[in-house]
C-alpha positions in Angstrom: -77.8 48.5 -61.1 -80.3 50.0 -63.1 -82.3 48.1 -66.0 -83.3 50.3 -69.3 -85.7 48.8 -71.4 -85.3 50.2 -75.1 -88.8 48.7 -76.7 -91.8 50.7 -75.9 -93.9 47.8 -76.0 -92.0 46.1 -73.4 -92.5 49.5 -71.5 -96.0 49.0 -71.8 -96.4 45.6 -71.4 -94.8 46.6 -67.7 -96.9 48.9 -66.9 -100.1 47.4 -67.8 -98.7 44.6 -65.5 -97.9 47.3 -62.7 -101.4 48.8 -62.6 -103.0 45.3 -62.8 -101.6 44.3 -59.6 -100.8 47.6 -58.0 -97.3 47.4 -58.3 -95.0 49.7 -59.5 -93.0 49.1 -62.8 -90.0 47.5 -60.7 -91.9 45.4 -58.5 -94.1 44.3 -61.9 -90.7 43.2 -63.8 -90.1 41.7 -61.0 -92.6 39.2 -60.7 -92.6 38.7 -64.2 -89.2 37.3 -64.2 -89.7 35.6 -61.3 -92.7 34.0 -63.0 -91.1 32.7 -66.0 -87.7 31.9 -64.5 -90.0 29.2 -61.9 -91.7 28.0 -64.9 -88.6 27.5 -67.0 -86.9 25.7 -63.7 -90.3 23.4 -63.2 -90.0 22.3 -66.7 -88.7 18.9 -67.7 -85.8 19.5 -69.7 -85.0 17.7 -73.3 -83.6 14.8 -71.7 -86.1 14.3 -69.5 -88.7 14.7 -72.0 -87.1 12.4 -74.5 -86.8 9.5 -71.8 -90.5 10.2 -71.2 -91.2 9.8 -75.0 -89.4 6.6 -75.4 -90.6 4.7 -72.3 -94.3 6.1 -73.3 -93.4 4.4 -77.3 -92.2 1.2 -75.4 -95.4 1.0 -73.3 -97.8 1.3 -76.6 -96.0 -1.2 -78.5 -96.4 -5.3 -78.7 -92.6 -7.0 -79.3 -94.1 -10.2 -79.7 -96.0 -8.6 -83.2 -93.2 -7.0 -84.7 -91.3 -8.2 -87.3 -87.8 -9.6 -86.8 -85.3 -6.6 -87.7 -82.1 -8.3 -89.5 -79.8 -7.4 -91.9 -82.2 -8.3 -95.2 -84.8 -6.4 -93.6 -82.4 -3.4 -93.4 -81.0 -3.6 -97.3 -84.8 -3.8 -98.4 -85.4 -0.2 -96.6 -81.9 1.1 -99.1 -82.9 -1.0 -102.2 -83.2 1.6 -105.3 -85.7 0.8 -107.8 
Protein backbone atom coordinates (compact mmCIF):
# COMPACT_ATOMS: atom_id res chain seq x y z
CA UNK A 1 0.00 0.00 0.00
CA UNK A 2 1.55 3.05 -0.97
CA UNK A 3 2.40 6.00 1.63
CA UNK A 4 2.02 9.81 0.17
CA UNK A 5 3.53 12.26 2.28
CA UNK A 6 1.64 15.82 1.61
CA UNK A 7 4.32 18.22 3.59
CA UNK A 8 7.42 19.02 1.62
CA UNK A 9 9.32 19.29 4.59
CA UNK A 10 8.66 15.83 5.66
CA UNK A 11 9.67 15.08 2.00
CA UNK A 12 12.87 16.50 2.68
CA UNK A 13 13.49 15.57 5.91
CA UNK A 14 13.35 11.86 4.13
CA UNK A 15 15.59 12.40 1.86
CA UNK A 16 18.22 14.09 3.69
CA UNK A 17 17.88 10.90 5.79
CA UNK A 18 18.10 8.72 2.56
CA UNK A 19 21.32 10.15 1.23
CA UNK A 20 22.83 10.24 4.82
CA UNK A 21 22.71 6.62 5.04
CA UNK A 22 22.56 5.54 1.47
CA UNK A 23 19.22 4.44 1.53
CA UNK A 24 16.55 5.18 -0.58
CA UNK A 25 13.45 7.32 0.61
CA UNK A 26 11.50 3.99 1.55
CA UNK A 27 14.14 2.18 3.26
CA UNK A 28 14.96 5.92 5.12
CA UNK A 29 11.14 6.10 6.37
CA UNK A 30 11.64 3.02 7.29
CA UNK A 31 14.18 3.13 9.82
CA UNK A 32 12.90 6.18 10.96
CA UNK A 33 9.77 4.63 12.21
CA UNK A 34 11.31 1.80 13.20
CA UNK A 35 13.53 4.19 15.31
CA UNK A 36 10.98 5.97 17.18
CA UNK A 37 8.42 3.17 17.45
CA UNK A 38 11.51 1.16 19.65
CA UNK A 39 12.03 4.23 21.51
CA UNK A 40 8.39 4.81 22.32
CA UNK A 41 8.06 0.87 23.30
CA UNK A 42 11.49 1.15 25.54
CA UNK A 43 9.98 4.01 27.41
CA UNK A 44 8.44 3.66 30.87
CA UNK A 45 4.98 4.51 30.52
CA UNK A 46 3.00 7.18 32.98
CA UNK A 47 2.32 4.54 35.39
CA UNK A 48 5.55 3.35 35.57
CA UNK A 49 6.92 6.69 35.81
CA UNK A 50 4.58 7.89 38.50
CA UNK A 51 5.39 4.67 40.78
CA UNK A 52 9.08 5.71 40.17
CA UNK A 53 8.28 9.27 41.40
CA UNK A 54 6.57 8.25 44.51
CA UNK A 55 8.85 5.52 45.76
CA UNK A 56 11.96 8.08 44.80
CA UNK A 57 9.63 10.98 47.25
CA UNK A 58 9.25 8.18 49.93
CA UNK A 59 13.07 7.42 49.83
CA UNK A 60 14.05 11.42 50.44
CA UNK A 61 11.69 11.87 53.07
CA UNK A 62 12.14 11.37 57.23
CA UNK A 63 8.44 10.12 58.73
CA UNK A 64 9.71 10.34 62.08
CA UNK A 65 10.18 14.55 61.29
CA UNK A 66 6.98 15.21 59.92
CA UNK A 67 4.22 16.61 61.51
CA UNK A 68 1.24 14.57 62.58
CA UNK A 69 -1.48 15.13 59.68
CA UNK A 70 -5.06 15.16 61.60
CA UNK A 71 -8.13 16.59 61.08
CA UNK A 72 -7.18 20.33 62.71
CA UNK A 73 -4.14 20.24 60.68
CA UNK A 74 -6.43 19.78 57.61
CA UNK A 75 -9.14 22.78 58.49
CA UNK A 76 -6.01 25.13 59.16
CA UNK A 77 -4.89 24.48 55.34
CA UNK A 78 -9.15 25.72 54.42
CA UNK A 79 -9.27 28.47 57.15
CA UNK A 80 -10.24 31.97 55.29
CA UNK A 81 -8.85 34.94 56.68
Amino acid sequence: MPLYVKDPAVSDLAQRLARLRGLSKTEAVRLALEHELERAEAAPDLVDRGTAFVRALHARTDRAKGQPVDKAFIDSLYETE
